[in-house]
C-alpha positions as a Markdown table, in Angstrom:
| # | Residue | x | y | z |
|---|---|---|---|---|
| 1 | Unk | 13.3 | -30.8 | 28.7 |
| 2 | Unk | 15.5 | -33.9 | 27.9 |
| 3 | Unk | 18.6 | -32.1 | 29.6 |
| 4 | Unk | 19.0 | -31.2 | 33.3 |
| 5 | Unk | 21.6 | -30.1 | 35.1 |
| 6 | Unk | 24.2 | -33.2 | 36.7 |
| 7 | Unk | 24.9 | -33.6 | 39.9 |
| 8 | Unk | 27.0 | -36.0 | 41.6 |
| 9 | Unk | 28.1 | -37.7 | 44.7 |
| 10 | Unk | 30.8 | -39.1 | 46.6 |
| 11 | Unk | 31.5 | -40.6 | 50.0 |
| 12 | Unk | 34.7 | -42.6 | 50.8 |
| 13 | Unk | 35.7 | -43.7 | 54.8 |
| 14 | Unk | 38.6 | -45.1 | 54.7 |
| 15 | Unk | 40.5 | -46.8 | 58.0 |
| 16 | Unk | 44.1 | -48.0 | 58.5 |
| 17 | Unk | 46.5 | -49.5 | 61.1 |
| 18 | Unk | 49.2 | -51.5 | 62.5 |
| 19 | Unk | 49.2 | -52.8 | 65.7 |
| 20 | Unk | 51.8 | -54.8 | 66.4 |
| 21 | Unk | 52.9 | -57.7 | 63.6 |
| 22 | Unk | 49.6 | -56.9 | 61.6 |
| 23 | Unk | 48.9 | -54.0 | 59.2 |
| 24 | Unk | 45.3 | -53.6 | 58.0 |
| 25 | Unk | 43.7 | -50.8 | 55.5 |
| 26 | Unk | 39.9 | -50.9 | 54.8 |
| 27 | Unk | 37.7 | -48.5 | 52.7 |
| 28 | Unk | 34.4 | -48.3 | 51.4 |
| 29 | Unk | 33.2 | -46.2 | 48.7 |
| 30 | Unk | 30.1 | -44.5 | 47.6 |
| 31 | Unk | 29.5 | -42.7 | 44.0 |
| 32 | Unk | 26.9 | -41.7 | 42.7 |
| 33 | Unk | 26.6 | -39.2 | 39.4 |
| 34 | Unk | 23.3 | -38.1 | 37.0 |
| 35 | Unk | 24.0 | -37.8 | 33.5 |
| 36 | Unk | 23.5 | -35.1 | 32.2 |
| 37 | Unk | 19.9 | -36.4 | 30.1 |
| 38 | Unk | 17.0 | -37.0 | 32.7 |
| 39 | Unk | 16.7 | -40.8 | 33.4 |
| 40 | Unk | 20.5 | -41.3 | 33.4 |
| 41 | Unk | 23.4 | -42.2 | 35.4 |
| 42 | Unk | 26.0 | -44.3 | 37.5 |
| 43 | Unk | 25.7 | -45.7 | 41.1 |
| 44 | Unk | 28.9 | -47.2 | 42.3 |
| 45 | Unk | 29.6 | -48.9 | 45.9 |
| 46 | Unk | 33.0 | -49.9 | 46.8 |
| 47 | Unk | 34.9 | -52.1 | 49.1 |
| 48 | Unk | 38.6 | -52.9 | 49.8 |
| 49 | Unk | 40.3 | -54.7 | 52.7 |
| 50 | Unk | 44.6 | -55.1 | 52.5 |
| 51 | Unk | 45.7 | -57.5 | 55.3 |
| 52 | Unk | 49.6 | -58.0 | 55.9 |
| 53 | Unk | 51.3 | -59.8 | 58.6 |
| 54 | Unk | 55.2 | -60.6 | 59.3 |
| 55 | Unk | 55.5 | -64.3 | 60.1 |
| 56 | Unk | 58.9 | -64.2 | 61.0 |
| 57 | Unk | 61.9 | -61.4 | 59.8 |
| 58 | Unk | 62.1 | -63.3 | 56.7 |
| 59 | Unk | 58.6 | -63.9 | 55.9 |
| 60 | Unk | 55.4 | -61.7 | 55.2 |
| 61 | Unk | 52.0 | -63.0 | 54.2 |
| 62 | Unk | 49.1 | -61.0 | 53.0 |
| 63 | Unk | 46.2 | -60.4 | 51.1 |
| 64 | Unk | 44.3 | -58.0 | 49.0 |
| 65 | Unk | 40.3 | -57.8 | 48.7 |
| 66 | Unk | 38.0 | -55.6 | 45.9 |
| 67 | Unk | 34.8 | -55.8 | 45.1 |
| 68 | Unk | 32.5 | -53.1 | 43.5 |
| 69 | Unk | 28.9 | -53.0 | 42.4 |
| 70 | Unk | 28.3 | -50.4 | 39.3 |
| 71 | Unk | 24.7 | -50.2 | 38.4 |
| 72 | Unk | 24.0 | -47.8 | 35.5 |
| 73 | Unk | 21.4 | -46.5 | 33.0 |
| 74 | Unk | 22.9 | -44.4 | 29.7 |
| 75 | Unk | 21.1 | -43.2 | 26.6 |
| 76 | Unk | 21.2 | -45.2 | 23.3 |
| 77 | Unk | 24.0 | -44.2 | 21.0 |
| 78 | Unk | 23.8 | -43.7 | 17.4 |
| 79 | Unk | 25.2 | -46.4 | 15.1 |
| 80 | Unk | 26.6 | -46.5 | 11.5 |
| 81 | Unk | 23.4 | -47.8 | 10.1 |
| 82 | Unk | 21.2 | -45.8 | 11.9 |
| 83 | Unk | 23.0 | -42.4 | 11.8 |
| 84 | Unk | 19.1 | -40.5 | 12.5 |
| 85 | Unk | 16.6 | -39.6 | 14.8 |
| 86 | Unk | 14.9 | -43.1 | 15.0 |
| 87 | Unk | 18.4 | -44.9 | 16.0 |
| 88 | Unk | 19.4 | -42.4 | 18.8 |
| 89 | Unk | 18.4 | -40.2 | 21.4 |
| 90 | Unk | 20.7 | -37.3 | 21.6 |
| 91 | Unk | 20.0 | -37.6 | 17.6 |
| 92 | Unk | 16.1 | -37.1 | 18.5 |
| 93 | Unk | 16.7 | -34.3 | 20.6 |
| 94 | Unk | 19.0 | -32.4 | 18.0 |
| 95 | Unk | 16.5 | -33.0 | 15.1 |
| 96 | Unk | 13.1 | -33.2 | 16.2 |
| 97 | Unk | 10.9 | -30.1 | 16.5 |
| 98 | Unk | 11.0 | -28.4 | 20.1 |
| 99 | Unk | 6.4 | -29.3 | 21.2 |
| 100 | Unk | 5.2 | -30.9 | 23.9 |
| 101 | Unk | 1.6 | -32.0 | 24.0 |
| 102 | Unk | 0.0 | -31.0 | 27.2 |
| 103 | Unk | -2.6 | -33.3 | 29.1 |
| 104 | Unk | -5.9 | -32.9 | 27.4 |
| 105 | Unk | -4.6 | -32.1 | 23.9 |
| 106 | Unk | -7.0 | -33.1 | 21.2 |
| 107 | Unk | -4.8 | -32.5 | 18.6 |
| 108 | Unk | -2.8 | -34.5 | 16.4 |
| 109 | Unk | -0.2 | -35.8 | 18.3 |
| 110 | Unk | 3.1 | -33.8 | 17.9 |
| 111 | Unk | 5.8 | -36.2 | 19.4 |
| 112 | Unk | 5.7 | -38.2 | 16.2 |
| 113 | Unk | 7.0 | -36.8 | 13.2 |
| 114 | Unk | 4.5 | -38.3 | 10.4 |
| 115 | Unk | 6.7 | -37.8 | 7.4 |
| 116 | Unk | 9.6 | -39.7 | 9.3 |
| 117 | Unk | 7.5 | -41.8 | 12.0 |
| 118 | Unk | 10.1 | -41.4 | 14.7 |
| 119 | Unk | 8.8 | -39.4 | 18.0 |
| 120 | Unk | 10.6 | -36.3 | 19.5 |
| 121 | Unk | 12.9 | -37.2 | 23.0 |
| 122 | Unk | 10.1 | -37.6 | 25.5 |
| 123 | Unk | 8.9 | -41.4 | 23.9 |
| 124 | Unk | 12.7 | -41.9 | 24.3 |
| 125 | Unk | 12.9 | -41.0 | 27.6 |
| 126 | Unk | 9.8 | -43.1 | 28.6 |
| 127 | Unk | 10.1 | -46.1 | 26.5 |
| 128 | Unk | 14.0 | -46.4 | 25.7 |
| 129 | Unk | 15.8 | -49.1 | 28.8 |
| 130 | Unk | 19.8 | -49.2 | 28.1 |
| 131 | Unk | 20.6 | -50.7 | 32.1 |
| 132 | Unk | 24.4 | -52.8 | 32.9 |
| 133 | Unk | 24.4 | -54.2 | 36.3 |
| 134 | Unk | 28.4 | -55.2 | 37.2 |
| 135 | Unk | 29.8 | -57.4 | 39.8 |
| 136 | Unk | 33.5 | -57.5 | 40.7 |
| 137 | Unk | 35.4 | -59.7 | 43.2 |
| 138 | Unk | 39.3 | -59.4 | 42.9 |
| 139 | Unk | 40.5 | -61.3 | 45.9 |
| 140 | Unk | 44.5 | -62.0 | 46.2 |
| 141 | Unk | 46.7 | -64.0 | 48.7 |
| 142 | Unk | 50.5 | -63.4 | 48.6 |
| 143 | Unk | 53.8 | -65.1 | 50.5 |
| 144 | Unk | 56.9 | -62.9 | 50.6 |
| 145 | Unk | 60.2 | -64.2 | 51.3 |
| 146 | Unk | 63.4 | -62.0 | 52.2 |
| 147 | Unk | 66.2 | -64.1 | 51.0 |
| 148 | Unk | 68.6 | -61.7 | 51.7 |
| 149 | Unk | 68.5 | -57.9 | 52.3 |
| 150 | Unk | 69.3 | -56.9 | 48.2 |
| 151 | Unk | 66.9 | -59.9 | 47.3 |
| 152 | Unk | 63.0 | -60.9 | 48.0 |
| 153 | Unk | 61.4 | -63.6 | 46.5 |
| 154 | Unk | 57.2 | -63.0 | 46.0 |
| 155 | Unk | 54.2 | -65.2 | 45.0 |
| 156 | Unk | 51.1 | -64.1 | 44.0 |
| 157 | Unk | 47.9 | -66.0 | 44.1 |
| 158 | Unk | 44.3 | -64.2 | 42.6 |
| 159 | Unk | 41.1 | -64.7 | 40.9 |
| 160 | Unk | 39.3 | -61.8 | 39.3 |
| 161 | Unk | 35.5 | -62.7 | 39.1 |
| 162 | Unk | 33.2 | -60.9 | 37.3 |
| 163 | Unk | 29.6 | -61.0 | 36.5 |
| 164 | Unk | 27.2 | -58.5 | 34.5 |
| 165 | Unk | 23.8 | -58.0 | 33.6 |
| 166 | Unk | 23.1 | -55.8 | 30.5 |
| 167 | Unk | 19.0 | -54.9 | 29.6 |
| 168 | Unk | 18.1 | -53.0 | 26.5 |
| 169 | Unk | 14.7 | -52.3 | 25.8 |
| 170 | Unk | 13.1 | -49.8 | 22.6 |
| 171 | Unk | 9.6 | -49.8 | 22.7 |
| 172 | Unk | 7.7 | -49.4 | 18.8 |
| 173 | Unk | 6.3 | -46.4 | 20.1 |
| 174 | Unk | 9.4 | -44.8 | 19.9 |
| 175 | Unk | 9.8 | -45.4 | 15.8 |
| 176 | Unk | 7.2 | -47.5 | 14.3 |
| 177 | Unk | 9.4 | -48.1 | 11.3 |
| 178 | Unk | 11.9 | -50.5 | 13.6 |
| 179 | Unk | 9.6 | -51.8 | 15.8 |
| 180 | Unk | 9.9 | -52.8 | 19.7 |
| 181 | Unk | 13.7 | -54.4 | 20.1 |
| 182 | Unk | 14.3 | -55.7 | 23.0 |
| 183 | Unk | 17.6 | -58.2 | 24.7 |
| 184 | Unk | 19.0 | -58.7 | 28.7 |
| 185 | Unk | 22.9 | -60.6 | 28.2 |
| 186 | Unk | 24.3 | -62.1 | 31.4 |
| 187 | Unk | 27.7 | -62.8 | 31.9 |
| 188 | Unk | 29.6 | -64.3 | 34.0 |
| 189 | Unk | 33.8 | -64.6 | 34.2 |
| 190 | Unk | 36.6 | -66.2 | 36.4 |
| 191 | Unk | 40.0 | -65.8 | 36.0 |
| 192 | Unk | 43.3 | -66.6 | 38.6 |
């Protein structure tokens, strides 16, 4: 019962104007979608604010504001050297034998394949972390300049900040050939 059915949501609001030299447009954002595999999925909030304002006939100023906030959780992938059961999830699922052990089993254990030691999709499910956590800022400042009617002259002035968080965590109980692998990367980026 690794598969379940998705569901996903979305809310946006979204509010605009322009009272007299000022025009304004401001939105947030809401996403959320389940994979398709229990324990997986994306969570998404948005934000973005557009100022503008006329200065003069000639001259417009403005600026431009995104951020978003993705938080999600997605099952390992196979790789070229591990192309089996013990390197992926989806593989496990595909390959292993369709038990479950039921609370109070005194049997051998049937998640764990003993010719292959790797465990059927449940171990993966409960002991397999793949998480990103992302942060993005795009602010923007520009200065427009109507020269003449046929011709306008615009500079631009951003920074695009980013910063994200990625956890990945396979317990030995999964395959007991590979052994618990385990890393968290942080990065963080600015560019203008």
């Amino acid at each position: 019962y690794s598969i379940r059915p998705a569901v996903g949501q979305k809310y946006y609001f979204s509010i605009n104007g322009r009272p007299k030299a000022v025009q304004y447009f401001f939105s947030l954002g809401y996403n959320n979608k389940n994979g398709i595999i229990r324990n997986t999925g994306v969570e998404q909030y948005t934000m973005r604010l557009n100022l503008d304002k006329n200065i003069s006939k000639t001259f417009k100023v403005g600026t431009r504001t995104g951020i978003s906030y993705i938080n999600s959780n997605m099952p390992s992938g196979a790789n070229a050297n591990r192309n089996n059961a013990a390197g992926s999830l989806i593989r496990s699922m595909l390959t292993y034998r369709p038990f479950m052990k039921l609370d109070g089993d005194e049997e051998e254990d049937p998640d764990v394949d003993e010719e292959t030691f790797v465990s059927g999709p449940d171990k993966w499910l409960k002991y397999f972390i793949n998480k990103r956590e992302t942060l993005r800022i795009t602010p923007s400042i520009y200065l427009q300049w109507q020269i003449v009617p046929w011709l306008t002259f615009k500079s631009t002035l951003g920074g695009d900040y980013s910063s994200a968080e990625f956890t990945r965590w396979k317990s030995r109980v999964i395959s007991s050939l590979t052994g618990s692998i385990g890393s968290t990367n942080h990065f963080d980026n600015f560019r203008y």
